[in-house]
PDB file as gemmi writes it, atoms N, CA and C in Angstrom:
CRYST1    1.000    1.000    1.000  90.00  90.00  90.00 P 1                      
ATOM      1  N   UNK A   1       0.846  -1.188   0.000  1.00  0.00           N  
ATOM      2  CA  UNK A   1       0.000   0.000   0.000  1.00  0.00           C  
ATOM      3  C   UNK A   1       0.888   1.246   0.000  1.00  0.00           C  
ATOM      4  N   UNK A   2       0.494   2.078  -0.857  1.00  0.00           N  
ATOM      5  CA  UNK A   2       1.303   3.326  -1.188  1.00  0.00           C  
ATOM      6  C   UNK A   2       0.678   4.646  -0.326  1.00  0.00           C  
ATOM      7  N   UNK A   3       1.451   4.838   0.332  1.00  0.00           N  
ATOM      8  CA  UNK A   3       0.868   6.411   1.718  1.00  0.00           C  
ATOM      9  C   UNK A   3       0.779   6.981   0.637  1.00  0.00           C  
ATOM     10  N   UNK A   4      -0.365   8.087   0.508  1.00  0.00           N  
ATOM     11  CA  UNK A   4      -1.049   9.137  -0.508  1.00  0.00           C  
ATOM     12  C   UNK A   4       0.296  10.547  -0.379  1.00  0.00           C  
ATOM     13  N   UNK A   5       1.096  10.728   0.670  1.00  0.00           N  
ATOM     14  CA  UNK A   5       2.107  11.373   0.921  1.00  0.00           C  
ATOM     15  C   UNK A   5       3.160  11.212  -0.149  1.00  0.00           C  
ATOM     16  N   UNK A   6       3.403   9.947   0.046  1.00  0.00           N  
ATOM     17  CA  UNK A   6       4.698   9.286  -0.515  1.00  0.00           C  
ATOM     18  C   UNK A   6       3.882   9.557  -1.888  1.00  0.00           C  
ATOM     19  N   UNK A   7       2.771   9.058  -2.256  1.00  0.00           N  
ATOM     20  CA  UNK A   7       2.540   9.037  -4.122  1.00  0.00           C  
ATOM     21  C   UNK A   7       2.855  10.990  -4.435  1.00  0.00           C  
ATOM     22  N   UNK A   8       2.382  11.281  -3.367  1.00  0.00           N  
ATOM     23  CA  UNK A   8       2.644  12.477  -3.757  1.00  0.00           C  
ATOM     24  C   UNK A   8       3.709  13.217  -3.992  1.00  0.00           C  
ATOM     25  N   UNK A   9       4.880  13.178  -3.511  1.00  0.00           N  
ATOM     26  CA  UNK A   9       5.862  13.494  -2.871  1.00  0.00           C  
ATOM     27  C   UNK A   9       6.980  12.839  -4.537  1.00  0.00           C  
ATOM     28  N   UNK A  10       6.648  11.520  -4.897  1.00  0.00           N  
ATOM     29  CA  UNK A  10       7.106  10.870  -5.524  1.00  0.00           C  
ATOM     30  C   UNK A  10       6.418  12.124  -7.513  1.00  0.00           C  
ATOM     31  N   UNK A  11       5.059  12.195  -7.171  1.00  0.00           N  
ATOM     32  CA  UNK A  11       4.699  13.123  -8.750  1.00  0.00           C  
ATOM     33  C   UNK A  11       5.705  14.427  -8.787  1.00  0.00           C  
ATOM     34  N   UNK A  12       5.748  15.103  -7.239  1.00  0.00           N  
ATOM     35  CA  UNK A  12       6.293  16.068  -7.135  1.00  0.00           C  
ATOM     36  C   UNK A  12       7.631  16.504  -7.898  1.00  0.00           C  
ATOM     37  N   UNK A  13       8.744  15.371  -7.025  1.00  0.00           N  
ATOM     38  CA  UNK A  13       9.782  14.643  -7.589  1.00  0.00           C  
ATOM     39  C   UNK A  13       9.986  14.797  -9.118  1.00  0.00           C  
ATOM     40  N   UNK A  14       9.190  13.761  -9.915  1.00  0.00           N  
ATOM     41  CA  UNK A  14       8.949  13.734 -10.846  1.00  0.00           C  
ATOM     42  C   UNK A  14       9.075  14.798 -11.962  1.00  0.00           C  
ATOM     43  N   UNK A  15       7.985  15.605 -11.564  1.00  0.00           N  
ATOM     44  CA  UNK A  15       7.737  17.088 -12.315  1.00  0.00           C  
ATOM     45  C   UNK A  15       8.196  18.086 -12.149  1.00  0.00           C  
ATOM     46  N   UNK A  16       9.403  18.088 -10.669  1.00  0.00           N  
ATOM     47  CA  UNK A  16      10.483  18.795 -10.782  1.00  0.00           C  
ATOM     48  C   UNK A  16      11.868  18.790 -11.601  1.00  0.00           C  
ATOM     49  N   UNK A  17      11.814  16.954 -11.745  1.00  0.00           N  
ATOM     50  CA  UNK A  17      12.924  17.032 -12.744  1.00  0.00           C  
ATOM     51  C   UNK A  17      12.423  17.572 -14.065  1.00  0.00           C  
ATOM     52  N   UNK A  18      11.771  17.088 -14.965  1.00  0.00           N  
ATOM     53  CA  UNK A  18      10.518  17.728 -15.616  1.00  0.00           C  
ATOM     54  C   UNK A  18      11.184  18.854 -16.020  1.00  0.00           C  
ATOM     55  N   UNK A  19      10.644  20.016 -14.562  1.00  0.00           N  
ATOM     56  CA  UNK A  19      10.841  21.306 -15.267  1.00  0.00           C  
ATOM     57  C   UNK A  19      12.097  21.937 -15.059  1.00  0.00           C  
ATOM     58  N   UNK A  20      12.969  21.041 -14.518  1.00  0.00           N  
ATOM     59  CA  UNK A  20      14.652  21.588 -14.311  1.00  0.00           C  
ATOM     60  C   UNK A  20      15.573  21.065 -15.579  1.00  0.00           C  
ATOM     61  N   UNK A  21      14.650  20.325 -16.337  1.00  0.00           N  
ATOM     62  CA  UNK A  21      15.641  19.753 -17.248  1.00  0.00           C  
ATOM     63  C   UNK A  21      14.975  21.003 -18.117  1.00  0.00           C  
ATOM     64  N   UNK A  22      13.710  21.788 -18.366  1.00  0.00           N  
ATOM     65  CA  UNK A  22      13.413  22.637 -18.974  1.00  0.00           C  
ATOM     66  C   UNK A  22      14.191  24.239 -18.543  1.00  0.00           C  
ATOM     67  N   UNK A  23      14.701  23.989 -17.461  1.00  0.00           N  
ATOM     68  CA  UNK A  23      14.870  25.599 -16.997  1.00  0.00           C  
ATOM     69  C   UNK A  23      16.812  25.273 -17.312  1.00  0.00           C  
ATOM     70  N   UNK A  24      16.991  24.274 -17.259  1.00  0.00           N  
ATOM     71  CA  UNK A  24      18.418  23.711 -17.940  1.00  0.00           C  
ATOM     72  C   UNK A  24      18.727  24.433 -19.780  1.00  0.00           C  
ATOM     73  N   UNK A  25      17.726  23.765 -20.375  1.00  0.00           N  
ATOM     74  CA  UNK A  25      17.591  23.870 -21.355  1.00  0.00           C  
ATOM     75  C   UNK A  25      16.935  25.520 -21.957  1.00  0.00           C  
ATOM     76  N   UNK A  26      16.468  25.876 -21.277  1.00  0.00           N  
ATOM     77  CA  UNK A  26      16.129  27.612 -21.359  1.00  0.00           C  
ATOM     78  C   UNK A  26      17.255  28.680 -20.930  1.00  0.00           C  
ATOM     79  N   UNK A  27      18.075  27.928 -19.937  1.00  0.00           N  
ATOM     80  CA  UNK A  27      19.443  28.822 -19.778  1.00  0.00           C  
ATOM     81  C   UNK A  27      20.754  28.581 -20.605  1.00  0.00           C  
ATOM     82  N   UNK A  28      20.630  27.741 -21.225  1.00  0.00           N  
ATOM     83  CA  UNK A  28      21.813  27.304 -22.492  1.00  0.00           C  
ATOM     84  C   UNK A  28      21.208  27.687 -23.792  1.00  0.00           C  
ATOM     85  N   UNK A  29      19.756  28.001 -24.097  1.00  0.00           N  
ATOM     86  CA  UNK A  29      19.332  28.642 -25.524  1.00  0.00           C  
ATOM     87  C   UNK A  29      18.561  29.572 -25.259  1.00  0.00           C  
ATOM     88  N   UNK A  30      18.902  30.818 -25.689  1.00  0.00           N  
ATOM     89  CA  UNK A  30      17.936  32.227 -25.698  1.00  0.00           C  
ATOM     90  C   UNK A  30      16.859  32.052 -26.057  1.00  0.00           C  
ATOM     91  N   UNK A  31      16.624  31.009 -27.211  1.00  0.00           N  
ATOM     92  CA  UNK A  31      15.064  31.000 -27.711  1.00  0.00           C  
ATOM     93  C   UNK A  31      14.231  30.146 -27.001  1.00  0.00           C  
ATOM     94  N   UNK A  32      14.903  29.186 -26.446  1.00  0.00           N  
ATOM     95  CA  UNK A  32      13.804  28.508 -25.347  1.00  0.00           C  
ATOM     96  C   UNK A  32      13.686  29.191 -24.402  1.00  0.00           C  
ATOM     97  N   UNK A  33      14.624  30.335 -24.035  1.00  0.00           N  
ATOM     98  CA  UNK A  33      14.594  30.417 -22.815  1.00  0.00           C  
ATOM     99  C   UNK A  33      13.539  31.871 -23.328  1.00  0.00           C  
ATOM    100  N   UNK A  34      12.937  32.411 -23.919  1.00  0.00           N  
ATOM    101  CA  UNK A  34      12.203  33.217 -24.317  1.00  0.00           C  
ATOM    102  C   UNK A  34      10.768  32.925 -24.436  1.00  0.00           C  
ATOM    103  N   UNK A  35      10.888  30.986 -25.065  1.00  0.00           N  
ATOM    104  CA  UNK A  35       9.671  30.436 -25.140  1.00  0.00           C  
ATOM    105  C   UNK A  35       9.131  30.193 -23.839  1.00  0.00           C  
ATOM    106  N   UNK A  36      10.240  30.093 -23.030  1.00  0.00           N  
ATOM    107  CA  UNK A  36       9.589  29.728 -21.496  1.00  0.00           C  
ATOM    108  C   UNK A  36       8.956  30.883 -21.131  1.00  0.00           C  
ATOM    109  N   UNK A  37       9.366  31.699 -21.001  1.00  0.00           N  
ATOM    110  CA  UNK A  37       9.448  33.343 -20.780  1.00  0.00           C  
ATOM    111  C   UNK A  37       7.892  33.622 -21.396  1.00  0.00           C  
ATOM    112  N   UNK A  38       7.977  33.323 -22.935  1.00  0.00           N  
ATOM    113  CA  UNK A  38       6.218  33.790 -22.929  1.00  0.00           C  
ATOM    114  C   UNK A  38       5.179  32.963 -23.040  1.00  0.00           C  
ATOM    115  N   UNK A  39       5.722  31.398 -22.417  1.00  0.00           N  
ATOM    116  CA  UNK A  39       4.428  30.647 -21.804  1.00  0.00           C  
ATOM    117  C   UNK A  39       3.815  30.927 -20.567  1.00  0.00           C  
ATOM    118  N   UNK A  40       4.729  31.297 -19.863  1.00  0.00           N  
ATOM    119  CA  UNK A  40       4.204  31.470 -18.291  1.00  0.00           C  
ATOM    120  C   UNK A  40       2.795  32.654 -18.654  1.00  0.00           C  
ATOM    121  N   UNK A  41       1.982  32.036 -17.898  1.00  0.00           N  
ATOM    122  CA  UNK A  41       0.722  32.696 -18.083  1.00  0.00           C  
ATOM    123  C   UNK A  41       0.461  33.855 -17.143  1.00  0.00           C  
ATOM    124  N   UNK A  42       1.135  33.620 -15.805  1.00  0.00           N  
ATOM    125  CA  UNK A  42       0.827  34.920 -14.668  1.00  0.00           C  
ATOM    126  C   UNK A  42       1.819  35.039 -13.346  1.00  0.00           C  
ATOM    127  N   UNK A  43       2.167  35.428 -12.587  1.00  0.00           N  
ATOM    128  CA  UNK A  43       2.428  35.214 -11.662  1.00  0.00           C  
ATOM    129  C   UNK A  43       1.813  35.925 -10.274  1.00  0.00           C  
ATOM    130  N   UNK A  44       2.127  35.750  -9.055  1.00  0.00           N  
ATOM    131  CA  UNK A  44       1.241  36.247  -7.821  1.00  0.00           C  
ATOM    132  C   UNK A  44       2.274  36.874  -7.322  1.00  0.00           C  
ATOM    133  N   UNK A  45       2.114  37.998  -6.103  1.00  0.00           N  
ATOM    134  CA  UNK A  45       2.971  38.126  -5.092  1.00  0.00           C  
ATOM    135  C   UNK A  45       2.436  37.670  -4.215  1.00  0.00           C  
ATOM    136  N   UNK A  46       3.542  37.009  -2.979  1.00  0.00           N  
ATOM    137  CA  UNK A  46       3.572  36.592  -1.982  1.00  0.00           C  
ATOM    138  C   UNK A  46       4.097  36.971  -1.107  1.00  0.00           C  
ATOM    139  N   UNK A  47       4.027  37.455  -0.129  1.00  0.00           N  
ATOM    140  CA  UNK A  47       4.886  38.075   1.136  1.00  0.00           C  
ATOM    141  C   UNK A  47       4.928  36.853   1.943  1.00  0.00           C  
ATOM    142  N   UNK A  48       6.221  36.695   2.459  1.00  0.00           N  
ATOM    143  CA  UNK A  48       6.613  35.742   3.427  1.00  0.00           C  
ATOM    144  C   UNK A  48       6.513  36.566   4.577  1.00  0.00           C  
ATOM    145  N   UNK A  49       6.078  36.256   5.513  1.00  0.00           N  
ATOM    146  CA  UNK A  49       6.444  36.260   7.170  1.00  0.00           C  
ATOM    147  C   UNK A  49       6.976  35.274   7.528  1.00  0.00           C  
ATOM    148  N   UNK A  50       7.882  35.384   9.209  1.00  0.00           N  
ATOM    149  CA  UNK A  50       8.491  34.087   9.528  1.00  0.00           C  
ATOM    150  C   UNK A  50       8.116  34.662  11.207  1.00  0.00           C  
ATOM    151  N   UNK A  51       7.780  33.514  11.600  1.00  0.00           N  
ATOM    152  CA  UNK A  51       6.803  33.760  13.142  1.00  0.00           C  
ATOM    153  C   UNK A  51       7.865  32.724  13.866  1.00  0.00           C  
ATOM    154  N   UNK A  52       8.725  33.548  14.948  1.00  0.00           N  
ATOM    155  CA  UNK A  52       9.558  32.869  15.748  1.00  0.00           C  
ATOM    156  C   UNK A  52       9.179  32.546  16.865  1.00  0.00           C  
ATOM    157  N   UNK A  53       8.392  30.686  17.122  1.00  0.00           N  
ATOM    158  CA  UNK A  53       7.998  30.404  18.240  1.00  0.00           C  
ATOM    159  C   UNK A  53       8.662  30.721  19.401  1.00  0.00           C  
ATOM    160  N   UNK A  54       7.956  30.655  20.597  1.00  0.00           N  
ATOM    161  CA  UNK A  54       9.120  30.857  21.810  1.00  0.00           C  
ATOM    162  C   UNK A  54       9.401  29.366  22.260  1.00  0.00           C  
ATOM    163  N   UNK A  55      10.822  29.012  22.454  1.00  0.00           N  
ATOM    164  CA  UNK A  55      11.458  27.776  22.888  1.00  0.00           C  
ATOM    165  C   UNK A  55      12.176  28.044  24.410  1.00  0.00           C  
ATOM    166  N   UNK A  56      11.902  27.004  24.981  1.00  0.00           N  
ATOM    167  CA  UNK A  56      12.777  27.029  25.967  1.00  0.00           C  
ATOM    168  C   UNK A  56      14.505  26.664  26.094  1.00  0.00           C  
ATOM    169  N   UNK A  57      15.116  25.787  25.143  1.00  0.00           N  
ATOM    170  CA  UNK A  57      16.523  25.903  25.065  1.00  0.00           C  
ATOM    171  C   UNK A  57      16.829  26.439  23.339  1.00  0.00           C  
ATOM    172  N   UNK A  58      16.573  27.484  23.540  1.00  0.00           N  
ATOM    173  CA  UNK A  58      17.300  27.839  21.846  1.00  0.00           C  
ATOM    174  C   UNK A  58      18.671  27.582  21.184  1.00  0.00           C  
ATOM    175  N   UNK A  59      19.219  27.181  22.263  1.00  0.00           N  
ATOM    176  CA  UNK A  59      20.690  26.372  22.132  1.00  0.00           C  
ATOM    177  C   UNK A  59      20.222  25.445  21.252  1.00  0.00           C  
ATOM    178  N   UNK A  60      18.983  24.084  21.796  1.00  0.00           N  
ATOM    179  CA  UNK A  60      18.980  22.331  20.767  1.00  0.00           C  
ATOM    180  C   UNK A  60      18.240  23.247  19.613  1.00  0.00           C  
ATOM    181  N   UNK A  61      17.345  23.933  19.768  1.00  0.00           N  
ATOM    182  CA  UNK A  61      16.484  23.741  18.678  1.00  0.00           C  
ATOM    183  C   UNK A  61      15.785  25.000  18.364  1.00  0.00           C  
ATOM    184  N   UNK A  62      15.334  25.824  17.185  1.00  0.00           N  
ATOM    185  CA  UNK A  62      14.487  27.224  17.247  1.00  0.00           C  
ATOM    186  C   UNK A  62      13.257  26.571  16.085  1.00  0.00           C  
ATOM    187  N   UNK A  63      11.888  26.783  16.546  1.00  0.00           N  
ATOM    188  CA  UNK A  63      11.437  26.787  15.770  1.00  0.00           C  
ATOM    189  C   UNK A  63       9.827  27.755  14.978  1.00  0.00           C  
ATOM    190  N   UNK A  64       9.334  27.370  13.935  1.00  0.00           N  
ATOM    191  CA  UNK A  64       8.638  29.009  13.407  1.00  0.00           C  
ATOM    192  C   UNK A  64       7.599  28.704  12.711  1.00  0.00           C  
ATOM    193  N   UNK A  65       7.271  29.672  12.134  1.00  0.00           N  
ATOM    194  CA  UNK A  65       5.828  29.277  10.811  1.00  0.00           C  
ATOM    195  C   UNK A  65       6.014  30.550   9.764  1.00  0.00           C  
ATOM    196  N   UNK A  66       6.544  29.785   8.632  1.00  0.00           N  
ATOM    197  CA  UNK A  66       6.381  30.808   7.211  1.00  0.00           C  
ATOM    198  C   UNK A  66       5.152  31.426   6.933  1.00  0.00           C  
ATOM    199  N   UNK A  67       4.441  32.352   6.999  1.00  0.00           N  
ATOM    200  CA  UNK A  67       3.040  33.057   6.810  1.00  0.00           C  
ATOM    201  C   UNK A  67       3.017  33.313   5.119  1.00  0.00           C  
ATOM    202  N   UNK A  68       2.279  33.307   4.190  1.00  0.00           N  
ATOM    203  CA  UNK A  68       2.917  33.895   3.103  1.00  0.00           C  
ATOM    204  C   UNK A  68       1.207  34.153   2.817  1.00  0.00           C  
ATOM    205  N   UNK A  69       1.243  35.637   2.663  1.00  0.00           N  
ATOM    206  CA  UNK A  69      -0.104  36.579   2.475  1.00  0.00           C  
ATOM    207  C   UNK A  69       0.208  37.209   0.960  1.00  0.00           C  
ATOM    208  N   UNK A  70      -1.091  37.424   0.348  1.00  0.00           N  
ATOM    209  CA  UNK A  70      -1.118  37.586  -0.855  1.00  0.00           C  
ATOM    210  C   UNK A  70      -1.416  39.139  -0.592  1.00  0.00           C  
ATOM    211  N   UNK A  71      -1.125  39.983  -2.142  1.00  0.00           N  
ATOM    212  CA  UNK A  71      -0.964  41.234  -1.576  1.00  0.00           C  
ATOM    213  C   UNK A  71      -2.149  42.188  -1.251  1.00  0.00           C  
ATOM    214  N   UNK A  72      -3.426  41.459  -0.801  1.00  0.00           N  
ATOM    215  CA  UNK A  72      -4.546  41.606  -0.020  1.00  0.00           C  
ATOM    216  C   UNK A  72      -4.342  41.284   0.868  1.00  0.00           C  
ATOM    217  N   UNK A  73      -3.139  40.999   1.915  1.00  0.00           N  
ATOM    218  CA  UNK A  73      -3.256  40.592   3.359  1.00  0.00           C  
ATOM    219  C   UNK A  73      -3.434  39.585   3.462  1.00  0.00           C  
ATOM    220  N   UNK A  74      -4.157  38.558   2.606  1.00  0.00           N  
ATOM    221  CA  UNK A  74      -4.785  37.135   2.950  1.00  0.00           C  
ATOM    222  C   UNK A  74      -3.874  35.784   3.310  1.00  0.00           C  
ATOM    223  N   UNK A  75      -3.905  35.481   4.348  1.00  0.00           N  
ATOM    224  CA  UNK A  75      -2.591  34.183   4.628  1.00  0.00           C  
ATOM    225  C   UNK A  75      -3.465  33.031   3.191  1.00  0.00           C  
ATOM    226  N   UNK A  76      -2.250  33.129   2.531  1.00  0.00           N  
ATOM    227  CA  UNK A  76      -2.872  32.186   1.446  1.00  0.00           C  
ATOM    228  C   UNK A  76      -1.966  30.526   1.942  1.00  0.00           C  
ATOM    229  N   UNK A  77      -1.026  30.731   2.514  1.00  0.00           N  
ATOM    230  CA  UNK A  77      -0.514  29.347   3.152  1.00  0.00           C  
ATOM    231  C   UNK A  77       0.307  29.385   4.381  1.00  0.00           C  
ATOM    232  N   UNK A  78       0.718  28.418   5.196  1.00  0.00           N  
ATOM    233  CA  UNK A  78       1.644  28.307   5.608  1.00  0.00           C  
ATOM    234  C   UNK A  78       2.706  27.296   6.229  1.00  0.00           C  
ATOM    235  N   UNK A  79       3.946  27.421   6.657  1.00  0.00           N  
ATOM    236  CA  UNK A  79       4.768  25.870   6.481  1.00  0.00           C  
ATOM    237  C   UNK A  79       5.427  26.239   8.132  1.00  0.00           C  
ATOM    238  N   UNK A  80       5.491  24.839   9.120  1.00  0.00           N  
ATOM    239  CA  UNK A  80       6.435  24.967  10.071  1.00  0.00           C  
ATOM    240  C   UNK A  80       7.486  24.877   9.646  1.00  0.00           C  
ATOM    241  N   UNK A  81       8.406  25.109  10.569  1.00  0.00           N  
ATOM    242  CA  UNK A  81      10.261  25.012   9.945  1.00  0.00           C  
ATOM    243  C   UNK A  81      10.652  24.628  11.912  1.00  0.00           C  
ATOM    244  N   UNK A  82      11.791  23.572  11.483  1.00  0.00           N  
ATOM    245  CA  UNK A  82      12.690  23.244  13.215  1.00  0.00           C  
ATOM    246  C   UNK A  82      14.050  23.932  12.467  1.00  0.00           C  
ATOM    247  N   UNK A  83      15.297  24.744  13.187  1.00  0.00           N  
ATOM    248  CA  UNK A  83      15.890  24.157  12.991  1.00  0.00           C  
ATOM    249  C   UNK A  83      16.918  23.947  13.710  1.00  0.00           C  
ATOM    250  N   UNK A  84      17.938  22.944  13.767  1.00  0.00           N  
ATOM    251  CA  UNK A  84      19.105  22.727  14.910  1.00  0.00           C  
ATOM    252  C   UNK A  84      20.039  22.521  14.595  1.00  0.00           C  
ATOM    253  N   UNK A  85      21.075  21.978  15.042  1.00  0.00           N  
ATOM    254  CA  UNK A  85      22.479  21.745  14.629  1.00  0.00           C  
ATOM    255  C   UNK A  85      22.724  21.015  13.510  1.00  0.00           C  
ATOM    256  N   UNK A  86      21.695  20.097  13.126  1.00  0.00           N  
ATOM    257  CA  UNK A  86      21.656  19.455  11.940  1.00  0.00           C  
ATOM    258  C   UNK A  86      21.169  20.013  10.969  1.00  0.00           C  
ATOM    259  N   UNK A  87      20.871  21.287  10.997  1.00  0.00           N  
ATOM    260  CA  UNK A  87      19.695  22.506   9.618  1.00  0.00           C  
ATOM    261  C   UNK A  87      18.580  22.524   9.628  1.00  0.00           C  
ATOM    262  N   UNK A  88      17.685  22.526   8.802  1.00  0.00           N  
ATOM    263  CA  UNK A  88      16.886  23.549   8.749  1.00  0.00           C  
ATOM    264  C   UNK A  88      15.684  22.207   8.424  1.00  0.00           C  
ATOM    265  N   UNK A  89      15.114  21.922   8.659  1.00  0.00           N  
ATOM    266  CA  UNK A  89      13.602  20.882   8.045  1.00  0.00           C  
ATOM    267  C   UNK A  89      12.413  22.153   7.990  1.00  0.00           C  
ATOM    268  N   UNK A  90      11.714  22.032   6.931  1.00  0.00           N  
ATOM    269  CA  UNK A  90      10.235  22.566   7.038  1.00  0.00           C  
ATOM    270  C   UNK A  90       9.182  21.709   6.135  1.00  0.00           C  
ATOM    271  N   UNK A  91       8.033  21.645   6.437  1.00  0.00           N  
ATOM    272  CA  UNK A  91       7.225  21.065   6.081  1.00  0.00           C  
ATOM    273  C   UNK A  91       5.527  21.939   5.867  1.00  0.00           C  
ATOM    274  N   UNK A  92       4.922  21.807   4.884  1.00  0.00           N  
ATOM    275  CA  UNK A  92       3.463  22.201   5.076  1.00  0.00           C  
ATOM    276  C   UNK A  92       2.614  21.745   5.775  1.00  0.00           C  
ATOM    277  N   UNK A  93       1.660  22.374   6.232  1.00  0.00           N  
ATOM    278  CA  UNK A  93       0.470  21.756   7.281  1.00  0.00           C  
ATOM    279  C   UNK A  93      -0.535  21.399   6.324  1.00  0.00           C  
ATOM    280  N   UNK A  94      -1.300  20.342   6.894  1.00  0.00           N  
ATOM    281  CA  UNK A  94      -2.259  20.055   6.517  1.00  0.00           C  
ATOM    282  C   UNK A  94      -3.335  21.095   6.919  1.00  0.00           C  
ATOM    283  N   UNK A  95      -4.064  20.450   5.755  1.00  0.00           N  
ATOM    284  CA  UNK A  95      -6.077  21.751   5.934  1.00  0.00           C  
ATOM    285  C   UNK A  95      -5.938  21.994   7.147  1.00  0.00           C  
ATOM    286  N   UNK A  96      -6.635  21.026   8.000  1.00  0.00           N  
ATOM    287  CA  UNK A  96      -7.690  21.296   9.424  1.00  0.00           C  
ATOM    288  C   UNK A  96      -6.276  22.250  10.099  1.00  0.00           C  
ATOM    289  N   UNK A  97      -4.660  21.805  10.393  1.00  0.00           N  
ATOM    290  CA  UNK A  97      -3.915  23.275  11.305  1.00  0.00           C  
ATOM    291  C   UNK A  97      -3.338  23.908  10.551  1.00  0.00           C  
ATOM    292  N   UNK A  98      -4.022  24.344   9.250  1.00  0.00           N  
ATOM    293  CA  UNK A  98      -3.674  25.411   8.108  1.00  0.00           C  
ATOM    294  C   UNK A  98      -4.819  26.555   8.565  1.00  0.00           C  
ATOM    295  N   UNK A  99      -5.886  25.913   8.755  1.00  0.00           N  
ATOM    296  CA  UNK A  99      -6.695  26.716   9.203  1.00  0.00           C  
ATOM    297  C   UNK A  99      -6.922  27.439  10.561  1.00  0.00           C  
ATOM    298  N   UNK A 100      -6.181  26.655  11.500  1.00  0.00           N  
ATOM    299  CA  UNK A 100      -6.356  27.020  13.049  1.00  0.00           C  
ATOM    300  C   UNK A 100      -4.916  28.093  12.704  1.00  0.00           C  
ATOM    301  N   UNK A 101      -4.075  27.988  12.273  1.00  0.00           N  
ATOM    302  CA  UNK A 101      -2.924  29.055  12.175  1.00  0.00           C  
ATOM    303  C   UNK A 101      -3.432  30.174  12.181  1.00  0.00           C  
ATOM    304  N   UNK A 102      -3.970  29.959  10.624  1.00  0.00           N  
ATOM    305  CA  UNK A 102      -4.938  31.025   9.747  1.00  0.00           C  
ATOM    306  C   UNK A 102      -5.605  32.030  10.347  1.00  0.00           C  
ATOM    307  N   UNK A 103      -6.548  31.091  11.181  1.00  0.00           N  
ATOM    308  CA  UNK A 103      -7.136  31.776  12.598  1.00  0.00           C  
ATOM    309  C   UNK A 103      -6.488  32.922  12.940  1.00  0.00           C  
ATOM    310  N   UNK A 104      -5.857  32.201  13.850  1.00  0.00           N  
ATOM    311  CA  UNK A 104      -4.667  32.880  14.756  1.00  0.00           C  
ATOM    312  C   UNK A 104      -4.458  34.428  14.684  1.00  0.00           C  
ATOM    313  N   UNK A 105      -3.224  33.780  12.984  1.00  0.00           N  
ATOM    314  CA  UNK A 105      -2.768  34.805  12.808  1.00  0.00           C  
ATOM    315  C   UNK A 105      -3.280  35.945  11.613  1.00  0.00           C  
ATOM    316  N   UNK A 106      -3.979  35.770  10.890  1.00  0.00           N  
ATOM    317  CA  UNK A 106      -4.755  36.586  10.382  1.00  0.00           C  
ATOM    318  C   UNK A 106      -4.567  37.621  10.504  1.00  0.00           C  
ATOM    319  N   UNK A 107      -5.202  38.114  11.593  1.00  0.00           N  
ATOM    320  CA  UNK A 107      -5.381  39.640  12.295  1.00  0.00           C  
ATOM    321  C   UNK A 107      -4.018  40.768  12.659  1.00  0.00           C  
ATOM    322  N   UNK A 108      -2.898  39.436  13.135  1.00  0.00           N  
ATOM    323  CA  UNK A 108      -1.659  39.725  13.621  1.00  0.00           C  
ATOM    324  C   UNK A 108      -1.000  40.776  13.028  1.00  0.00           C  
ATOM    325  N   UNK A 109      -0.777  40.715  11.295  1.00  0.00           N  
ATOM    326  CA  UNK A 109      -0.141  41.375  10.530  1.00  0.00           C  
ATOM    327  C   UNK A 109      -1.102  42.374   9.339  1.00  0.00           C  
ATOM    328  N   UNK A 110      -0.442  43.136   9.566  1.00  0.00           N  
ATOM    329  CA  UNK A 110      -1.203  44.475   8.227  1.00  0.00           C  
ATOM    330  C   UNK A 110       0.147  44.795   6.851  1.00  0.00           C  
ATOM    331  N   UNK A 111      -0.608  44.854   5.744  1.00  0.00           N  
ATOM    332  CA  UNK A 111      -0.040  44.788   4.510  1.00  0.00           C  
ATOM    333  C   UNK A 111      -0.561  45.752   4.110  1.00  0.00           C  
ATOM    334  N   UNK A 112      -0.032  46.789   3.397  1.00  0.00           N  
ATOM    335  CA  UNK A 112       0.197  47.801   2.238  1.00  0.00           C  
ATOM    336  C   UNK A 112       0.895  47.993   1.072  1.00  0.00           C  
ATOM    337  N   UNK A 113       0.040  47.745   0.302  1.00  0.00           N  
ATOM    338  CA  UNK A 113       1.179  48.173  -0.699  1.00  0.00           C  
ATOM    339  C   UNK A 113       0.690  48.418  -1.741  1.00  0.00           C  
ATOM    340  N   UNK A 114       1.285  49.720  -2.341  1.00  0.00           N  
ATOM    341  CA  UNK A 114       0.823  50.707  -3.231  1.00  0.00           C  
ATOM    342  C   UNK A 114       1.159  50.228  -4.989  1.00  0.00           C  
TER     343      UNK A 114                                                      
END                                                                             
């Protein structure tokens, strides 16, 4: 039985090599790399925040939550991060404590921009 994680994780994989063998191939020829250039259909802004939990030994370990609000303020996602002597791990939350974050922090932060 295949964890729905792992299948996932595994397409991900996949369609990153995918598009690195394309962004390979767009930086060694001007004209692909032009064709790439006027396929892309749109892009978003995203503002990152980084929310530094409070820990009790910040010596083993510090850890946080990436906020990333669209430029309406709106937390459109967000990812925990540990990290310690061994670097940096982060991971996305699932729905149901994507939403209790969401909650949270919502209100916390104000965005402008002209």
């Amino acid at each position: 039985m295949v964890n729905i994680m792992e299948k996932n994780d595994e397409m991900v994989q996949k369609e990153l090599k995918a598009r690195m063998r394309l962004f390979r191939a767009a930086v060694k020829n001007e004209d692909k790399k032009n064709e790439l250039h006027d396929s892309i259909e749109g892009s978003e802004v995203l503002i990152r925040f980084e929310v530094y939990l409070p820990v009790k030994n910040p010596d083993k370990f510090v850890d946080g939550l990436f906020l990333y609000m669209n430029d309406e303020g709106k937390i459109m996602s967000a990812e925990y991060y540990l990290k310690d002597s061994e670097g940096m791990k982060v991971t996305g939350l699932i729905e149901k404590d994507f939403k209790i974050v969401k909650e949270l922090f919502q209100d916390s932060f104000s965005l402008e921009i002209e």
